[in-house]
C-alpha positions in Angstrom: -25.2 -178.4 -45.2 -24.9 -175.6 -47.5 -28.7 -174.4 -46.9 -27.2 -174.3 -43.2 -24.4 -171.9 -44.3 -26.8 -169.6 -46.1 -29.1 -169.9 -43.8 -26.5 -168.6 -41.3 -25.2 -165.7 -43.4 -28.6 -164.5 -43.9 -29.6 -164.1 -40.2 -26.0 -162.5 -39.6 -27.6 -159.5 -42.4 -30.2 -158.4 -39.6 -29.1 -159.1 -36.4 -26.9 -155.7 -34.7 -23.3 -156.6 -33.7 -24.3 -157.0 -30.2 -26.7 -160.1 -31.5 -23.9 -161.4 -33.7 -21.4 -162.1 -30.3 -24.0 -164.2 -28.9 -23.8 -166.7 -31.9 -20.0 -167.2 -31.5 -18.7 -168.9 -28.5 -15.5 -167.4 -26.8 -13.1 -169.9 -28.1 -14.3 -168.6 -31.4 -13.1 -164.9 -30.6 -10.2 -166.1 -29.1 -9.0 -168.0 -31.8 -9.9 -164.8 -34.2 -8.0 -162.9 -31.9 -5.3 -165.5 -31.7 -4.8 -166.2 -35.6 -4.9 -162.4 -36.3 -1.9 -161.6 -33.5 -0.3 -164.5 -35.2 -0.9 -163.2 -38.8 0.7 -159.4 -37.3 3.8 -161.8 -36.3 4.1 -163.6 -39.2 4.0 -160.0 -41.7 6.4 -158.2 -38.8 8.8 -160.8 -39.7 8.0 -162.0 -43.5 9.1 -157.8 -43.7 11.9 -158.0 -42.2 13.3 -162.2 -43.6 12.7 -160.0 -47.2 15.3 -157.2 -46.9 17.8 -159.6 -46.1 16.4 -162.5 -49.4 19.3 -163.1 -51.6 17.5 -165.8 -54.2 15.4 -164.5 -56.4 12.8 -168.2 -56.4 12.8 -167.3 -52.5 11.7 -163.6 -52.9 9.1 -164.4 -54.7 7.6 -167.3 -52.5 8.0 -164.5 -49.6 6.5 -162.4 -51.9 3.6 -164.8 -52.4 3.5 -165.1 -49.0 3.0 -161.3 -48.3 -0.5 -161.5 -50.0 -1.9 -163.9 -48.7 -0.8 -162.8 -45.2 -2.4 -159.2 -46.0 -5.5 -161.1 -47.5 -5.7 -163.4 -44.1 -5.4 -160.7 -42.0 -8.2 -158.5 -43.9 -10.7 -161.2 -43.7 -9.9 -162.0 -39.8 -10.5 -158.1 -39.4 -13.5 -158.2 -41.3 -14.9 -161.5 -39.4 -13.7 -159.3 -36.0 -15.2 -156.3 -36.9 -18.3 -157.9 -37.3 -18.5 -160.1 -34.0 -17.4 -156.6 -32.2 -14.5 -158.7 -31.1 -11.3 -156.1 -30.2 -8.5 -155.8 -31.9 -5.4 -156.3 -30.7 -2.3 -153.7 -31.9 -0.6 -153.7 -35.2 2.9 -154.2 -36.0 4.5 -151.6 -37.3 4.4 -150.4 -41.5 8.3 -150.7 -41.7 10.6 -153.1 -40.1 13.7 -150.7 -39.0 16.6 -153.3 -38.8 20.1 -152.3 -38.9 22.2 -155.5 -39.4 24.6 -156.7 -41.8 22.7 -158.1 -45.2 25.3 -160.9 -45.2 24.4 -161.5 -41.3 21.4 -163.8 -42.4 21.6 -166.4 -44.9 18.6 -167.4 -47.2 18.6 -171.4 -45.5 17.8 -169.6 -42.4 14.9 -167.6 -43.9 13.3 -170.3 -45.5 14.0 -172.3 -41.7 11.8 -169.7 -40.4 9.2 -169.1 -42.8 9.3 -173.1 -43.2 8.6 -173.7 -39.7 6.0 -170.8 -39.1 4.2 -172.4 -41.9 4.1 -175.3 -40.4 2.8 -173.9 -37.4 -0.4 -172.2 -39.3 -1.8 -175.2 -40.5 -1.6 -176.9 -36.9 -3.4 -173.4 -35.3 -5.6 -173.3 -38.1 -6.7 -177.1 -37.9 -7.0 -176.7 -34.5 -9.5 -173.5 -34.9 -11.4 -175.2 -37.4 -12.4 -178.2 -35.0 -13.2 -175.9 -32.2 -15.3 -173.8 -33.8 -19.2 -174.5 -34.4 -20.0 -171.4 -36.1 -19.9 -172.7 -40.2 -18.4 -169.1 -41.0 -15.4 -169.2 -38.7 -14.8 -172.6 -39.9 -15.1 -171.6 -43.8 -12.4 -168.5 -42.9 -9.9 -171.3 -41.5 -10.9 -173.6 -44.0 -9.8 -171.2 -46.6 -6.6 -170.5 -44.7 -5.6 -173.8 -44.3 -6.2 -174.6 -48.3 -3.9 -171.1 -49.1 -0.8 -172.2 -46.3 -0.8 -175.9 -47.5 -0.5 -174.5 -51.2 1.9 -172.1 -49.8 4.2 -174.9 -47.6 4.1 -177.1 -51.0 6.0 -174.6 -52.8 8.6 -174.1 -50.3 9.2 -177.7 -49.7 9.9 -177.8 -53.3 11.8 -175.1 -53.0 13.7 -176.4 -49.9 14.6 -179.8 -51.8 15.9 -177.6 -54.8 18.5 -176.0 -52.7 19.0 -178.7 -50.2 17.5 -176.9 -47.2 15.3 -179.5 -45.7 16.8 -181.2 -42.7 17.6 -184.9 -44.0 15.2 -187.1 -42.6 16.6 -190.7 -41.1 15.8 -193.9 -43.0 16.5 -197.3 -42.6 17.1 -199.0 -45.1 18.7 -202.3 -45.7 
């Protein structure tokens, strides 16, 4: 398997960019696409959920977050860049918000970043099953290992400061 890999990146080293699209199939660019307008989303907001961050243990998670968002959405620009594949527009450097700090509390940031997580690793399962091409599925291999490490934290966070919706049990 990993002789296929190589074997792969090595004939990706000669071939023009042109040569390179016709060893992806389209759902593969989409889902680069995809995953990288989703990525945008999830920094546009990650940006804006920090300014209004209280708790210091939630900063930082954001703050973890932050880097491997920018990481992600290097490597999918790399990987589209490389396929030729266009790229769609990117959200702005500064999120200019005028609210109240007090307006949003942190439970409702870690809701949203919660659930978006959540989200990834579905869209990035997903990509990885459809995609033939072992170097796509590597890149949302990788992404899936670096949002599930990501999602542990802030479920441990969540149970910490009682933010995790109370799941039914039956018990007798």
């Amino acid at each position: 398997m990993k002789l296929v890999k190589l074997g792969e990146k090595i004939s990706y080293l000669t071939k023009s960019t042109r040569e390179k699209q016709t060893t992806i199939s389209f759902g593969e660019a989409y889902h680069l696409w995809y995953t990288l307008v989703s990525r945008y989303d999830a920094l546009h907001l990650t940006n804006i959920l920090d300014r209004f961050t209280k708790d210091e243990d939630l900063k930082r998670i954001l703050h973890d977050g932050l880097e491997i968002l920018n990481s992600q959405i290097f490597r999918l620009e790399s990987a589209m860049k490389e396929f030729g594949i266009p790229m769609p527009n990117k959200p702005p450097e500064q999120a200019n918000i005028n609210l109240d700090v007090n307006a949003i509390t942190d439970q409702t940031i870690f809701r949203q970043i919660f659930d978006g997580l959540r989200h990834s690793l579905l869209l990035y399962t997903n990509n990885f099953n459809q995609s033939p091409t072992s170097t796509i599925r590597e890149l949302f291999r990788g992404f899936l290992k670096e949002e599930m490490e990501l999602l542990d934290k802030l479920f441990e966070y969540g149970k910490l400061k009682g933010y995790l919706n109370e799941i039914p049990t039956f018990r007798s």
